[in-house]
C-alpha positions in Angstrom: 0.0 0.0 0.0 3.0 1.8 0.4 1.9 4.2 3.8 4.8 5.1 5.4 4.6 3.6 9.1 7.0 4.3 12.3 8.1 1.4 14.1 5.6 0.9 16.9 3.2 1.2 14.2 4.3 -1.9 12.1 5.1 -4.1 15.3 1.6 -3.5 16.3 -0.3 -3.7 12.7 1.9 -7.3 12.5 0.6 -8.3 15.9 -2.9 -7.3 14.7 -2.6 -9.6 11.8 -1.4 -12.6 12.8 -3.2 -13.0 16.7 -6.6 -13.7 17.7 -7.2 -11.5 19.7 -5.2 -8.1 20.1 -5.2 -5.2 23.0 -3.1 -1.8 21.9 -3.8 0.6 24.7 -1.9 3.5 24.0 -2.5 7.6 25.1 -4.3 10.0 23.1 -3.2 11.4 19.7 -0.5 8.3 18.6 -2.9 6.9 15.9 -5.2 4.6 17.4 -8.0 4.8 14.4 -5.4 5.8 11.7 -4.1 2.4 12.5 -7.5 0.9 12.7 -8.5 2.2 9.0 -5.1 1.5 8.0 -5.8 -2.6 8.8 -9.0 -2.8 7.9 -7.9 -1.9 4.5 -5.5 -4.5 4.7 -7.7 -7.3 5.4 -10.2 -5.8 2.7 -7.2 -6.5 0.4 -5.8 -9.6 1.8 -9.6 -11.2 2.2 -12.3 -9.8 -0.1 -14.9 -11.9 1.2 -14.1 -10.4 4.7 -16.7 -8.2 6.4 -15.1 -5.1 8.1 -17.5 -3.5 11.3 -17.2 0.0 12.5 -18.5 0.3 16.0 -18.8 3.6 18.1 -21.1 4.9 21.0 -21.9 7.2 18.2 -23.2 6.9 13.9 -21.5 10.2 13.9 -18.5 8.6 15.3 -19.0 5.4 13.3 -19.0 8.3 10.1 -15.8 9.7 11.1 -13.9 6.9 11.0 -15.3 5.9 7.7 -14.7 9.7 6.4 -11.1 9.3 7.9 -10.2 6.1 6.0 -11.0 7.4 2.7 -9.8 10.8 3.3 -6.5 10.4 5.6 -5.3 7.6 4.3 -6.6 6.4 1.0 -6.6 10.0 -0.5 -3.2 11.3 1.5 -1.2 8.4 2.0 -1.4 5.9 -0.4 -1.3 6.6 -4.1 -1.7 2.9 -4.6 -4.8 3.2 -3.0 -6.0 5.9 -4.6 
């Protein structure tokens, strides 16, 4: 896809895609939904029958993220993407 990750990034989108189950508790502002968009278009590409769910307490929330996969890192980061 050729996005530019820093290391803590790709350790933890690696763990993502090869356990079960994953925890990534981490402050605020280091990427936590930038990271989710960024595997869920992974697995999207990887699997294609794969189903991808965006929960939130919020639909506006739940639009945010969907706004900020296509726009942060579809349209900005990855011109294979795009």
């Amino acid at each position: 896809m050729q996005i530019s990750l820093r290391p803590f990034q790709r350790v933890a989108l690696h763990l993502a895609g090869v356990s079960d189950t994953f925890m990534f508790v981490c402050a605020r502002g280091l990427s936590k939904s930038w990271m989710c968009g960024v595997l869920a278009i992974a697995i999207a590409n990887l699997y294609p029958r794969s189903e991808i769910v965006i929960t939130s307490s919020t639909v506006g929330q739940a639009n945010k993220m969907a706004e900020k996969i296509l726009n942060e890192i579809i349209k900005r980061n990855s011109p294979v993407l795009l």
